[in-house]
C-alpha positions in Angstrom: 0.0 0.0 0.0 0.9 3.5 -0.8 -0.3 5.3 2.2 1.0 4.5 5.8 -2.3 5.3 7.4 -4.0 3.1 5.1 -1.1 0.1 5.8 -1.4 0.6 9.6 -5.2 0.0 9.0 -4.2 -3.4 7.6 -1.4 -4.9 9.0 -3.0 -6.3 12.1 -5.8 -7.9 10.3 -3.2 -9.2 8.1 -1.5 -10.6 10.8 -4.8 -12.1 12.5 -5.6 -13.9 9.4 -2.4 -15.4 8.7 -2.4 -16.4 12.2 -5.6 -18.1 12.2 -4.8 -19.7 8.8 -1.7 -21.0 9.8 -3.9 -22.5 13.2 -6.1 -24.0 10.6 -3.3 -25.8 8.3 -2.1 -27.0 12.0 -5.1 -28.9 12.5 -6.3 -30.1 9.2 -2.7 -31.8 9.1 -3.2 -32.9 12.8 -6.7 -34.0 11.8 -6.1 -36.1 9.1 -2.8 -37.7 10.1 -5.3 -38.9 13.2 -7.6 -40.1 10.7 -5.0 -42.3 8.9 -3.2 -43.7 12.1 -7.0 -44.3 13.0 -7.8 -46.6 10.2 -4.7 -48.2 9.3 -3.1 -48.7 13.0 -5.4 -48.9 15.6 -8.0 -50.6 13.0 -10.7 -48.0 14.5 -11.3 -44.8 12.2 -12.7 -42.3 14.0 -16.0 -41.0 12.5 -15.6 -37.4 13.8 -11.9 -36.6 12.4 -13.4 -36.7 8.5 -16.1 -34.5 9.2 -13.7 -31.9 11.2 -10.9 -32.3 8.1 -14.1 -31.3 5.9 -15.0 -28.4 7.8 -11.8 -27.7 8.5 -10.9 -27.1 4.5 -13.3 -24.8 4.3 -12.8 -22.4 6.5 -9.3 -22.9 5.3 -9.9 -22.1 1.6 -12.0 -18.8 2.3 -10.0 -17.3 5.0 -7.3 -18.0 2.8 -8.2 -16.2 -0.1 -9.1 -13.2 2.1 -5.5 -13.1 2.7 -4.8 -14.0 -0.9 -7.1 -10.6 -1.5 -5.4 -8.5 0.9 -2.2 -9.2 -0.4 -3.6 -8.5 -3.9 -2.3 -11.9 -5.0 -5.6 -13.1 -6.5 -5.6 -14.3 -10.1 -6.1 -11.2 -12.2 -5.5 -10.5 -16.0 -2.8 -7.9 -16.3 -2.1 -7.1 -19.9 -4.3 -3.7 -19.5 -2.4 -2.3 -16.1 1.2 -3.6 -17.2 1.8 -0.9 -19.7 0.2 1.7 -17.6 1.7 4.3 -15.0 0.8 6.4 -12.5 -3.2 8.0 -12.0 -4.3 5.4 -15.2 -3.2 2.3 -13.0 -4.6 3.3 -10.4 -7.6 4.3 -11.8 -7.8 0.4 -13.6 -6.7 -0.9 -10.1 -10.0 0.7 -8.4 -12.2 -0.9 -11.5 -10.7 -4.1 -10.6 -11.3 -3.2 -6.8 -14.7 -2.4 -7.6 -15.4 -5.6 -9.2 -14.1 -7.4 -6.2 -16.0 -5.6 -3.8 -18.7 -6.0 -5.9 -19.0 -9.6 -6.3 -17.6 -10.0 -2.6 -20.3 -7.9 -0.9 -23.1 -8.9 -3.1 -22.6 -12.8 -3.1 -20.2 -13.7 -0.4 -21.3 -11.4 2.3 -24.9 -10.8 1.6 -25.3 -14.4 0.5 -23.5 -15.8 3.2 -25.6 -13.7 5.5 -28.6 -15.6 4.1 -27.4 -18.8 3.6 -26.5 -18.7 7.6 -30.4 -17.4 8.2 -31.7 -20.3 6.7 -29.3 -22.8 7.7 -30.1 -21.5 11.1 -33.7 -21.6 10.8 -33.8 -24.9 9.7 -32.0 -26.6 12.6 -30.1 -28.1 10.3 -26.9 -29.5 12.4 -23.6 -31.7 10.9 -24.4 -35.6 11.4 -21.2 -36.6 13.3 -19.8 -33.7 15.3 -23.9 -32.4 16.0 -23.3 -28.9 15.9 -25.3 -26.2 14.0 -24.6 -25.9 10.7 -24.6 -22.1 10.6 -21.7 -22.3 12.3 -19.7 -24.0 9.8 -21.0 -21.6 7.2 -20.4 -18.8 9.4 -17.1 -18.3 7.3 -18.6 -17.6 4.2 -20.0 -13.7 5.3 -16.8 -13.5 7.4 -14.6 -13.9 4.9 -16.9 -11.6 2.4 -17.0 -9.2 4.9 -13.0 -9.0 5.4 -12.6 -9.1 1.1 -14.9 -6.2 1.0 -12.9 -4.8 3.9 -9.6 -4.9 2.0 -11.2 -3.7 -1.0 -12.5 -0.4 0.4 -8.7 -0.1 1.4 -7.3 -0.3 -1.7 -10.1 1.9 -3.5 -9.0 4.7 -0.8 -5.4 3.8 -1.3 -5.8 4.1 -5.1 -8.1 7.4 -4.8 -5.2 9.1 -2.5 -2.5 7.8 -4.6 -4.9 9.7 -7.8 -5.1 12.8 -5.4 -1.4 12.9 -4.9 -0.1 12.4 -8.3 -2.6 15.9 -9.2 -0.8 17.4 -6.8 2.5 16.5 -8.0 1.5 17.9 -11.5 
């Protein structure tokens, strides 16, 4: 990021999430190395450890790309931005911001949001571990909520980064 204010905004949810990431990785390997020395040692797989790996993987894969999003490492198509400089890259970096916050708000979060109502409302709970399934999809508006977070950032990086390169003119 271009602006310190900005970058002081977003380091400690940067750390957070690679924090809990990592805590995830931890035990999905722990998890599933269980699961195997479960079957093939002790002759006795344990019906809870798939379901947690499951769940586990989830919660991995979308907290992960709102890391991968906040460290603007997503897949993106570059050939427009790579020739540009200055106020136009910025100004195609906030389109492609927009998108993103777009698609994040509308479908992750607001979906999420709903799919977690409903899943709620309908008791509907995991068959081994017995828990509420809203739980487990919890992630889903979290991590829509933290993309459209870093979004914003970048939009207002990009917007003062415009602002300053008038100034410089």
């Amino acid at each position: 990021m271009k602006n310190n204010t900005l970058n002081s905004l977003k380091k400690p949810v940067d750390a957070v999430l690679a924090a809990v990431i990592c805590a995830l990785m931890v035990a999905l390997v722990v998890c599933v190395v269980w699961q195997v020395y479960s079957r093939y040692v002790i002759a006795k797989p344990s019906t809870l450890t798939d379901e947690i790996a499951r769940f586990l993987l989830i919660w991995l894969a979308l907290l992960g790309a709102s890391y991968v999003v906040g460290q603007q490492k997503h897949l993106t198509v570059d050939i427009f931005a790579a020739g540009l400089s200055g106020s136009r890259k910025d100004m195609v970096n906030i389109s492609i911001n927009l998108m993103i916050l777009v698609f994040c708000a509308g479908v992750i979060l607001f979906g999420g949001i709903l799919l977690v109502r409903n899943v709620m409302s309908s008791y509907q709970v995991a068959p081994a571990l017995r828990i509420p399934m809203g739980y487990i999809y919890f992630v889903l508006p979290l991590s829509g909520f933290i993309m459209s977070c870093y979004s914003l950032l970048f939009i207002a990086d990009d917007i003062l980064s415009i602002k300053s390169h008038k100034l410089s003119e």
